[in-house]
LOTI-996460 format. One record per residue: residue number from 0; residue in three letters; z, x, y of N, C-alpha, C in turn. Coordinates in Angstrom, 3 decimals, decimal comma, always signed. Atoms other than C-alpha are relative to their C-alpha. Layout:
N
<rec resi="NUM" resn="ala" n_up="Z" n_east="X" n_north="Y" ca_up="Z" ca_east="X" ca_north="Y" c_up="Z" c_east="X" c_north="Y"/>
...
END
This chain:
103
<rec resi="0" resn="unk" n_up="-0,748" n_east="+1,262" n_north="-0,047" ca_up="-12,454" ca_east="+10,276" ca_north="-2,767" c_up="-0,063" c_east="-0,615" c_north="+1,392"/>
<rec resi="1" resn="unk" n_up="+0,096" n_east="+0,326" n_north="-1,372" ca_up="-12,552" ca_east="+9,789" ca_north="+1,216" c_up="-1,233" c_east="-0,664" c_north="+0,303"/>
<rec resi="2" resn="unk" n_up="+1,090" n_east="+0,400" n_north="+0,405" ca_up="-16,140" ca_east="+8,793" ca_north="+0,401" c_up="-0,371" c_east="-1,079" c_north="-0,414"/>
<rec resi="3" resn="unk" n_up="-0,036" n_east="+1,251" n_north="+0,254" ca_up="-15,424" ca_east="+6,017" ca_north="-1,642" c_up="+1,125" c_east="-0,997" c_north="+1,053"/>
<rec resi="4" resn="unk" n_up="-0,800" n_east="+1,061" n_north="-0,724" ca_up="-12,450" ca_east="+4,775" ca_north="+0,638" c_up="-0,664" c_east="-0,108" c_north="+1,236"/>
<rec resi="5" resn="unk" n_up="+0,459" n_east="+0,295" n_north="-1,224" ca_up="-14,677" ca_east="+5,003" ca_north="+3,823" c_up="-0,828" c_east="-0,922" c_north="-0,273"/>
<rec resi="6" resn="unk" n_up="+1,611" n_east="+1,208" n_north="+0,648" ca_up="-17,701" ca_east="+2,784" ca_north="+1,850" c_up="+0,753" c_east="-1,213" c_north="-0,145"/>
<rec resi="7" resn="unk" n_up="-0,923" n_east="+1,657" n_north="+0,238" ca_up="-14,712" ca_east="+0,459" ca_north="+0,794" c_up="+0,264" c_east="-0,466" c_north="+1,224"/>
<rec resi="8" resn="unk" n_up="-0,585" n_east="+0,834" n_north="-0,887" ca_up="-13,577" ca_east="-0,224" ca_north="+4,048" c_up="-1,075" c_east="-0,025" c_north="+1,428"/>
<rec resi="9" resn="unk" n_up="+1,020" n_east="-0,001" n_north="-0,760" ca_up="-16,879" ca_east="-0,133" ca_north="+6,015" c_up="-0,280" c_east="-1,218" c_north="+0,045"/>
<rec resi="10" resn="unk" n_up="-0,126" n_east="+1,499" n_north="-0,283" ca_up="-16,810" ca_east="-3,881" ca_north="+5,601" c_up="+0,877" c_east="-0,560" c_north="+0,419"/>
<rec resi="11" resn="unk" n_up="-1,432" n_east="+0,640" n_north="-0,487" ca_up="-15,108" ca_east="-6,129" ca_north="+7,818" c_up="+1,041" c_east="-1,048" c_north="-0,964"/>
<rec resi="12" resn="unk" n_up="-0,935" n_east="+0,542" n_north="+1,587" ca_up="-13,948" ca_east="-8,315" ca_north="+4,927" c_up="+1,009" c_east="+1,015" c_north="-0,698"/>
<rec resi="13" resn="unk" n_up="-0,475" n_east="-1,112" n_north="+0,270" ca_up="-12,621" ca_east="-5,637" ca_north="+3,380" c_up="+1,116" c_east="+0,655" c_north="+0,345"/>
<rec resi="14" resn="unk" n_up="-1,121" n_east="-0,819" n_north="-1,585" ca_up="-10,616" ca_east="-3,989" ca_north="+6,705" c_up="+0,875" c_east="-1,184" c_north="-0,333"/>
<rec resi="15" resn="unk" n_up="-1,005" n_east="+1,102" n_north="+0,258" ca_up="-9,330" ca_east="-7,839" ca_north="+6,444" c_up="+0,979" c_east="-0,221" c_north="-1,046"/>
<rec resi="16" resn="unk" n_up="-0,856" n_east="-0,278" n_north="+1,031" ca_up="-8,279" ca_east="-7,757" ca_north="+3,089" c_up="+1,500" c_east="+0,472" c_north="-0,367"/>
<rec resi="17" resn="unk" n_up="-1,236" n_east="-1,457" n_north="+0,183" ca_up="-6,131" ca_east="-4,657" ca_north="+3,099" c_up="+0,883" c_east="-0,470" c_north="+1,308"/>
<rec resi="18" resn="unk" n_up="-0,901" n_east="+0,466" n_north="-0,723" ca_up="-4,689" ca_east="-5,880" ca_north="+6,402" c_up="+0,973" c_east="-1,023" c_north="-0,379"/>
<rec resi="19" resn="unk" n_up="-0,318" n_east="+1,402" n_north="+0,689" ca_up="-3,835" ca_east="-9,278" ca_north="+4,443" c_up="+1,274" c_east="+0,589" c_north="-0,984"/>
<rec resi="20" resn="unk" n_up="-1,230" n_east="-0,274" n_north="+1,494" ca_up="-1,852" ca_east="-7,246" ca_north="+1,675" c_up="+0,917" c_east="+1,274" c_north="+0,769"/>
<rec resi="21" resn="unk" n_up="-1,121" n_east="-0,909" n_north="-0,656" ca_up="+0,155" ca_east="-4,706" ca_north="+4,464" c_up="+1,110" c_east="-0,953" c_north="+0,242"/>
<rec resi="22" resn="unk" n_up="-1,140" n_east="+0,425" n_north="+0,542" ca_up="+2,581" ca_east="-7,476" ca_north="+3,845" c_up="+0,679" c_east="-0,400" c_north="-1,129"/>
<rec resi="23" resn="unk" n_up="-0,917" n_east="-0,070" n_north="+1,589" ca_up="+3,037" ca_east="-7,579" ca_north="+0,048" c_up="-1,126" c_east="-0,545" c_north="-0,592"/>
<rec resi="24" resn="unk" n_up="+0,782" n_east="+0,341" n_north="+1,129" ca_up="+1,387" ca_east="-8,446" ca_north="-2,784" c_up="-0,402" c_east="-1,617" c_north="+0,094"/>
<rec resi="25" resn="unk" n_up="+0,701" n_east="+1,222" n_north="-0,188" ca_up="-0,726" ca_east="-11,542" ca_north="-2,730" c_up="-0,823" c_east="-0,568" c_north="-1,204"/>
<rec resi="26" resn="unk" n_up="+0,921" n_east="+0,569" n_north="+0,556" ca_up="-2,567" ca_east="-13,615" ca_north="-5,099" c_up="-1,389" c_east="+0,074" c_north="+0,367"/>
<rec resi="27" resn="unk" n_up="+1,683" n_east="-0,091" n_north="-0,239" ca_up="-6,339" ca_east="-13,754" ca_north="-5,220" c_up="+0,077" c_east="-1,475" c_north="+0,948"/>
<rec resi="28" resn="unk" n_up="+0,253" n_east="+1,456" n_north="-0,394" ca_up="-6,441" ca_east="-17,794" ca_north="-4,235" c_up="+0,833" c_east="+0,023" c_north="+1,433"/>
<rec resi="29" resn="unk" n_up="-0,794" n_east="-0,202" n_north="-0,867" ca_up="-4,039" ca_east="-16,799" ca_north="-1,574" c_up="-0,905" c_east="+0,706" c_north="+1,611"/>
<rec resi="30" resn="unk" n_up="+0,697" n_east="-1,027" n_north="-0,083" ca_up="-6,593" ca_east="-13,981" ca_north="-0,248" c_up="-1,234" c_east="-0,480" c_north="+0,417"/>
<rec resi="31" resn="unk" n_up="+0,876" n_east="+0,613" n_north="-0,400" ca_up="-9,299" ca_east="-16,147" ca_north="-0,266" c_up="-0,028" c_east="-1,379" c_north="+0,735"/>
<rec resi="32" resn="unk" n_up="-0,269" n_east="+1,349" n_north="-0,815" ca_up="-8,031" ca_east="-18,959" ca_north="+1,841" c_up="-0,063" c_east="+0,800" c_north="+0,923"/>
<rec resi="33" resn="unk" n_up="+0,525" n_east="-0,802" n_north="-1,153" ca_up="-8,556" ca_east="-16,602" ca_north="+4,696" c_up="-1,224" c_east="+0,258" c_north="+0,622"/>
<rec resi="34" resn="unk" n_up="+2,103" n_east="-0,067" n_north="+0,425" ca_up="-12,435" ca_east="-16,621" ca_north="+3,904" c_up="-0,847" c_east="-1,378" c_north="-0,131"/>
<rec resi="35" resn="unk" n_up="+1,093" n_east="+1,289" n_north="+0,380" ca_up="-15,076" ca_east="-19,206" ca_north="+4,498" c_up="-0,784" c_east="+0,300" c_north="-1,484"/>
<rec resi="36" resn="unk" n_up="+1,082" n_east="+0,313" n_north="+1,321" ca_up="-16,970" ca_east="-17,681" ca_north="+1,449" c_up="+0,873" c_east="-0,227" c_north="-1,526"/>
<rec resi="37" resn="unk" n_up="-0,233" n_east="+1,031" n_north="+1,054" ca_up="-16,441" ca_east="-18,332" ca_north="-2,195" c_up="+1,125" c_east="+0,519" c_north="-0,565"/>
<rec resi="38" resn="unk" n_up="-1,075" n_east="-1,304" n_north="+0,283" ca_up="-13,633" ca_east="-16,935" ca_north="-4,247" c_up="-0,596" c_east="+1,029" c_north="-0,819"/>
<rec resi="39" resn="unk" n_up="+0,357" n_east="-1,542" n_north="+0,960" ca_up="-15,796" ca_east="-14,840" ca_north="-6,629" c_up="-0,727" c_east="+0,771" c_north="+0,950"/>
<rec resi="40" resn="unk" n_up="+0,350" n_east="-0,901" n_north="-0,832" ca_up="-17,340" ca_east="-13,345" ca_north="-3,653" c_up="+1,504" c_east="+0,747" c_north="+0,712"/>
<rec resi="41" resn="unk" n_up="-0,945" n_east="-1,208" n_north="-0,480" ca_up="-13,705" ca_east="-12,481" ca_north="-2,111" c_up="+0,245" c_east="+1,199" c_north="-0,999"/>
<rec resi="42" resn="unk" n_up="-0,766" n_east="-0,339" n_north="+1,041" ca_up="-12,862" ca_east="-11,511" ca_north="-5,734" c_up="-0,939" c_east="+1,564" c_north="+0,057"/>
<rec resi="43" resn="unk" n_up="+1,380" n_east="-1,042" n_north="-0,369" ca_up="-16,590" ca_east="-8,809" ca_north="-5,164" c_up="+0,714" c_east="+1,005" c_north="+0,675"/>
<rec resi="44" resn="unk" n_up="-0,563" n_east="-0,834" n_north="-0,599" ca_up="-14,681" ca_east="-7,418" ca_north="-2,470" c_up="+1,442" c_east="+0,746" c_north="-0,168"/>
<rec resi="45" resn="unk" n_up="-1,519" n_east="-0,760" n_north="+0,453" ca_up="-11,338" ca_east="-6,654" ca_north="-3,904" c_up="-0,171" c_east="+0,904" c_north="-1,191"/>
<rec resi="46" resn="unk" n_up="+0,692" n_east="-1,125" n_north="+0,741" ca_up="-13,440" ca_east="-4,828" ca_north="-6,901" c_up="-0,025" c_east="+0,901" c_north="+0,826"/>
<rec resi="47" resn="unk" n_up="+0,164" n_east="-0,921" n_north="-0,849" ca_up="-14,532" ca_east="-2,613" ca_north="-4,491" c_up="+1,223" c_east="+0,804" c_north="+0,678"/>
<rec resi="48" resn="unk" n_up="-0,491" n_east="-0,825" n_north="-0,034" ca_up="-11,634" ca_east="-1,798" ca_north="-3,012" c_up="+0,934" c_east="+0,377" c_north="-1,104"/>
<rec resi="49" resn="unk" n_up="-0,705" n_east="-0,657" n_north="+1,256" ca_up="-9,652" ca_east="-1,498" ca_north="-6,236" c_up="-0,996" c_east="+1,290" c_north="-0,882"/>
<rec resi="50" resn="unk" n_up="+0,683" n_east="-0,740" n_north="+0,529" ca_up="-12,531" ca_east="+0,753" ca_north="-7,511" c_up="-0,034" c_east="+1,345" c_north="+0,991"/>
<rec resi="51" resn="unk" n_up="-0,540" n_east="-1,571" n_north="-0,924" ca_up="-11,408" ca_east="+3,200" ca_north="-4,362" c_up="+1,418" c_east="+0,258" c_north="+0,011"/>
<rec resi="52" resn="unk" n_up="-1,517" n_east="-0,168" n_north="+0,180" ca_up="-8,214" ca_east="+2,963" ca_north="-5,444" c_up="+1,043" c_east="-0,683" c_north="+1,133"/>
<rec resi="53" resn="unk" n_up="-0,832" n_east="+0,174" n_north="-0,681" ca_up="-7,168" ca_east="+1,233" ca_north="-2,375" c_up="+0,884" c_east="-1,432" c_north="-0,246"/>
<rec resi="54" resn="unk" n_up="-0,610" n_east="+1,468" n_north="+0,939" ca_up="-5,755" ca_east="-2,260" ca_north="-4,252" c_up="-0,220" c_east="+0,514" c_north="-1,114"/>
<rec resi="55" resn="unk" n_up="-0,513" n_east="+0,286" n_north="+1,411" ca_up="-4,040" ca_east="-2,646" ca_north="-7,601" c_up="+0,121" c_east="-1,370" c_north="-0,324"/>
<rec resi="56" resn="unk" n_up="-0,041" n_east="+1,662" n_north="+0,113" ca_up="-4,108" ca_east="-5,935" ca_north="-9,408" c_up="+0,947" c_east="+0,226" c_north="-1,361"/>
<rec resi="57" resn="unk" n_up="-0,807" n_east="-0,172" n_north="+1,063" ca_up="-1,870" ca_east="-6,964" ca_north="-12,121" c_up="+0,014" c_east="-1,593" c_north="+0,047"/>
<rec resi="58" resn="unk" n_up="+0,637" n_east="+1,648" n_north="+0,120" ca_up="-1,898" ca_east="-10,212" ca_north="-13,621" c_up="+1,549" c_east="-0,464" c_north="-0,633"/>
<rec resi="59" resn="unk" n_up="-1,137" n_east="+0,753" n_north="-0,424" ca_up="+0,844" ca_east="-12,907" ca_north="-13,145" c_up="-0,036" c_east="-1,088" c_north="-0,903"/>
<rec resi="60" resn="unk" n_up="+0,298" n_east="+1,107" n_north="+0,643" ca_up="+0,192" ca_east="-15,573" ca_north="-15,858" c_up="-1,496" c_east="-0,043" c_north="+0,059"/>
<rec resi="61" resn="unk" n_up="+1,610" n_east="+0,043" n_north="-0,277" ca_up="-3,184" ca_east="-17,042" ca_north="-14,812" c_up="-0,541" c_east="+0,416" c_north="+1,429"/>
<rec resi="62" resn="unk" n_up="+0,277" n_east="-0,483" n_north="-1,369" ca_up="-3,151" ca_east="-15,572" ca_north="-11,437" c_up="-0,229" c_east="+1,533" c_north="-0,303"/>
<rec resi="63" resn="unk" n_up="+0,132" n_east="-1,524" n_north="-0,115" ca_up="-4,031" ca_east="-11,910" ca_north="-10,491" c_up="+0,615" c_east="+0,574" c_north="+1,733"/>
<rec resi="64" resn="unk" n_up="-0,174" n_east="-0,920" n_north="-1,081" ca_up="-2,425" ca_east="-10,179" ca_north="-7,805" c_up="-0,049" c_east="+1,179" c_north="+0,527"/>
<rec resi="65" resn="unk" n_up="+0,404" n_east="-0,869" n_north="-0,449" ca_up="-3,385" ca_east="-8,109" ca_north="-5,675" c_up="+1,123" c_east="+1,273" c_north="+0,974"/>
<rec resi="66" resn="unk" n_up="-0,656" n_east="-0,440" n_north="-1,204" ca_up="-1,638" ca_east="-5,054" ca_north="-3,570" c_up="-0,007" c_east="+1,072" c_north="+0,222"/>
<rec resi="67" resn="unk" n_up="+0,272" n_east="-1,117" n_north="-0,943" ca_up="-2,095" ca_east="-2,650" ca_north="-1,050" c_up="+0,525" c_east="+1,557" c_north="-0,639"/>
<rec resi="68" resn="unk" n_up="-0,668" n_east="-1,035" n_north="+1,019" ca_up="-2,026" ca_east="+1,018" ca_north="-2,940" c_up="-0,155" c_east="+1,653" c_north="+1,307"/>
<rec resi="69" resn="unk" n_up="-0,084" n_east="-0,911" n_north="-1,394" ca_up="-0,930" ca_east="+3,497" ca_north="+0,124" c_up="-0,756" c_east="+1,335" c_north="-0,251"/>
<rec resi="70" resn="unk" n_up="-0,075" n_east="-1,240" n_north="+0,312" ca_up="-1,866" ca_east="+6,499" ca_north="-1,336" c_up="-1,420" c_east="+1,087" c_north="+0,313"/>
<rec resi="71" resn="unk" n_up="+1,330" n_east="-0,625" n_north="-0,249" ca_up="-5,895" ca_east="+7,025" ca_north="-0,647" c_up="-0,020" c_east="-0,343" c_north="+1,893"/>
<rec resi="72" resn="unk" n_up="+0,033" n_east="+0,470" n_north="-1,469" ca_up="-4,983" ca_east="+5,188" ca_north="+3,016" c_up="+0,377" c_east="+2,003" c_north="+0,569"/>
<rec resi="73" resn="unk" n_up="-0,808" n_east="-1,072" n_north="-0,375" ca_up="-2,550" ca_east="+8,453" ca_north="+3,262" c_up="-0,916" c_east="+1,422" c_north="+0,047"/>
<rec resi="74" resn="unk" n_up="+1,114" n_east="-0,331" n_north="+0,432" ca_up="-5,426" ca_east="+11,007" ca_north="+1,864" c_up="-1,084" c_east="-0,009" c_north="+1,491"/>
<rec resi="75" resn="unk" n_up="+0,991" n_east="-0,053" n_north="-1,051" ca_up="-7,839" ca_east="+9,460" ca_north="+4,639" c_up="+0,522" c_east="+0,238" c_north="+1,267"/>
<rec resi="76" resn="unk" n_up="-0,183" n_east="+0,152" n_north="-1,196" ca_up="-5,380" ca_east="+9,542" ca_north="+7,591" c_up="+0,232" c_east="+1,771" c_north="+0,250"/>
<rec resi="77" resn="unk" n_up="-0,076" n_east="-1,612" n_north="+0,177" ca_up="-4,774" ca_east="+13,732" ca_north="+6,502" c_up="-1,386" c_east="+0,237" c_north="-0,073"/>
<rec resi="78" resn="unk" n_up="+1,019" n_east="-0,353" n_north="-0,334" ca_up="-8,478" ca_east="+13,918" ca_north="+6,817" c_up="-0,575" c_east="-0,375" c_north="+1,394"/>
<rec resi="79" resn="unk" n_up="+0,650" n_east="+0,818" n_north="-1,092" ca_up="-8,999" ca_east="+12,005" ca_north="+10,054" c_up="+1,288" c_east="+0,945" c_north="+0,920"/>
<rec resi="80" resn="unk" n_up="-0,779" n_east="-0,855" n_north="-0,646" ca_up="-6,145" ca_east="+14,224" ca_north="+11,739" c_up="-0,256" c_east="+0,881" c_north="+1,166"/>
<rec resi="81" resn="unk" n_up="+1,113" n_east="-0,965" n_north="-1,205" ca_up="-8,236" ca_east="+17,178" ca_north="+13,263" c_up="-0,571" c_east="-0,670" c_north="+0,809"/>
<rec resi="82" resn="unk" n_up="+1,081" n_east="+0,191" n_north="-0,519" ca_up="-10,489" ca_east="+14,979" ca_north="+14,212" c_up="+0,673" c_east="-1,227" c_north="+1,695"/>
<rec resi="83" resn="unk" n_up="-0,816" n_east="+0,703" n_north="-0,852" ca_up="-7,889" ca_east="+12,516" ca_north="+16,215" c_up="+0,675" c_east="+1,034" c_north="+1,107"/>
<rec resi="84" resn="unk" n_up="-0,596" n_east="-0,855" n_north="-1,059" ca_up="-6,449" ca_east="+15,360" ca_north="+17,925" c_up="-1,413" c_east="+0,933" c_north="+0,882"/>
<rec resi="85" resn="unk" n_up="+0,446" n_east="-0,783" n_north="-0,753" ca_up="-9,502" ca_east="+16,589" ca_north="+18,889" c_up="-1,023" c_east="-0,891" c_north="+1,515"/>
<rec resi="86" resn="unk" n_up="+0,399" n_east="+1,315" n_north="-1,079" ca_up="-10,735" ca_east="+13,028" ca_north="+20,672" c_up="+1,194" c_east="-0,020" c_north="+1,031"/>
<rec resi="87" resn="unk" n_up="-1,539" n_east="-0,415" n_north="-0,389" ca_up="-7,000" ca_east="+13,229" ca_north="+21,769" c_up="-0,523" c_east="+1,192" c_north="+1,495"/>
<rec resi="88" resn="unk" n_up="+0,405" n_east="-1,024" n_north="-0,893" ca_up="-8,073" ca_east="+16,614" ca_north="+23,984" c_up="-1,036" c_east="-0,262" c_north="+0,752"/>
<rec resi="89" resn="unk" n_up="+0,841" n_east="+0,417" n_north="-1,083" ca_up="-11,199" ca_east="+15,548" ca_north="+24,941" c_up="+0,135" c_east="-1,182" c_north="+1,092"/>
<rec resi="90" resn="unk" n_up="-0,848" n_east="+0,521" n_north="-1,372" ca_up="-9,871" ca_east="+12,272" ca_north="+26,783" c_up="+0,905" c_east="+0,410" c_north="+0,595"/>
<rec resi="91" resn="unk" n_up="-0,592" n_east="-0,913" n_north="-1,130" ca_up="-7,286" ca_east="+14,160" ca_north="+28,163" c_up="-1,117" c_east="+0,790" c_north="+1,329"/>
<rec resi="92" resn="unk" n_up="+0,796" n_east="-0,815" n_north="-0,912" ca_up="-9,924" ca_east="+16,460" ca_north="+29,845" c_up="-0,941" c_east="-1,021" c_north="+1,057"/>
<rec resi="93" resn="unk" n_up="+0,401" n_east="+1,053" n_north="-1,174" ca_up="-11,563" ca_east="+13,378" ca_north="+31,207" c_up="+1,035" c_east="-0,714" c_north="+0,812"/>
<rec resi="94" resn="unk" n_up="-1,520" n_east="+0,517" n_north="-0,561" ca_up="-8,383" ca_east="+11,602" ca_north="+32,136" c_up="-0,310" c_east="+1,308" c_north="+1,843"/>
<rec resi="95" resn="unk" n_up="-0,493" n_east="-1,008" n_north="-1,014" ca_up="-7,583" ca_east="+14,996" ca_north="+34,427" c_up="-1,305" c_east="+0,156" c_north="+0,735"/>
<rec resi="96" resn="unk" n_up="+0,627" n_east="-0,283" n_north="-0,854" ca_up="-11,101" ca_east="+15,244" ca_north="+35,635" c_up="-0,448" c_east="-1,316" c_north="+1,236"/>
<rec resi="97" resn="unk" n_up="-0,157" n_east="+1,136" n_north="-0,532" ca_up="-11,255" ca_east="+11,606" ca_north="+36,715" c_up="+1,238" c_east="-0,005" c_north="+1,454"/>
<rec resi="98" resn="unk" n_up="-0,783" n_east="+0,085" n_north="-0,872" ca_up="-8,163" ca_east="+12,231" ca_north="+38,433" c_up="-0,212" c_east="+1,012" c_north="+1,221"/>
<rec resi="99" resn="unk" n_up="+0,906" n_east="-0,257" n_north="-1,262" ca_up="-9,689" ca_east="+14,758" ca_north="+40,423" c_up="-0,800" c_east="+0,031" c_north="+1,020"/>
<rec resi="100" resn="unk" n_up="+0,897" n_east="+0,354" n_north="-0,801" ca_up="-12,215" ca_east="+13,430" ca_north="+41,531" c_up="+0,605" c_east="-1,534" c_north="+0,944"/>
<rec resi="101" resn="unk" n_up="-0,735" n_east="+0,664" n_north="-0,524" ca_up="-9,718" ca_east="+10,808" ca_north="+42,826" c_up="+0,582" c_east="+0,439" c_north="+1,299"/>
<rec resi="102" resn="unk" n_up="-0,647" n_east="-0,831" n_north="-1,177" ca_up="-8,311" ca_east="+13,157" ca_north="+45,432" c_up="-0,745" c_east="-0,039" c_north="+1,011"/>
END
C-alpha cells in the first residue's frame, strides 16, 4: 500500500490536491479552480489518489466531493519514521562537526 500512496503523491498536482482538502471536504469544481488545466484532467488526478485510498468521494446531488482519507497518510508517516530519525542523527553529527571546526 505505501507503494501506491508514494506513486499517488509523486505528482505535484496531486501533493496540491490533498493539501487543498486538509481543510475539509471540497467539491470537484471547487478543486479545480486552483488548476490552469481542465476539470477532467483534475478529476484524472483525484482517481488516482482515491485509487490509493488517499481521497473519498461521495456524491452531493450533481456535485462529487471530495475528502482527505487520513488513514494511508498515517500508514506512510509509520513507515517514514526510522528513516526520519535516522536523517535526524546524521545532521546532528554534522551540526556538531561544523561546530568544531568553528573553534
Amino acid at each position: 500500500m505505501t507503494g501506491d500512496v508514494f506513486a499517488a503523491l509523486s505528482s505535484p498536482v496531486r501533493r496540491e490536491l490533498a493539501s487543498l482538502l486538509l481543510s475539509g471536504p471540497r467539491p470537484v469544481n471547487d478543486l479545480a479552480a486552483h488548476f490552469t488545466m481542465s476539470r477532467p484532467s483534475v478529476s484524472e488526478h483525484l482517481r488516482v489518489l482515491r485509487d490509493a485510498g488517499l481521497v473519498s468521494e461521495r456524491r452531493q446531488g450533481r456535485q462529487r466531493i471530495y475528502s482527505l482519507e487520513p488513514a494511508p497518510l498515517r500508514e506512510l508517516s509509520e513507515w517514514l519514521t526510522p528513516y526520519e530519525r535516522f536523517w535526524r542523527e546524521k545532521l546532528a553529527g554534522l551540526r556538531d562537526l561544523l561546530d568544531e571546526e568553528d573553534l
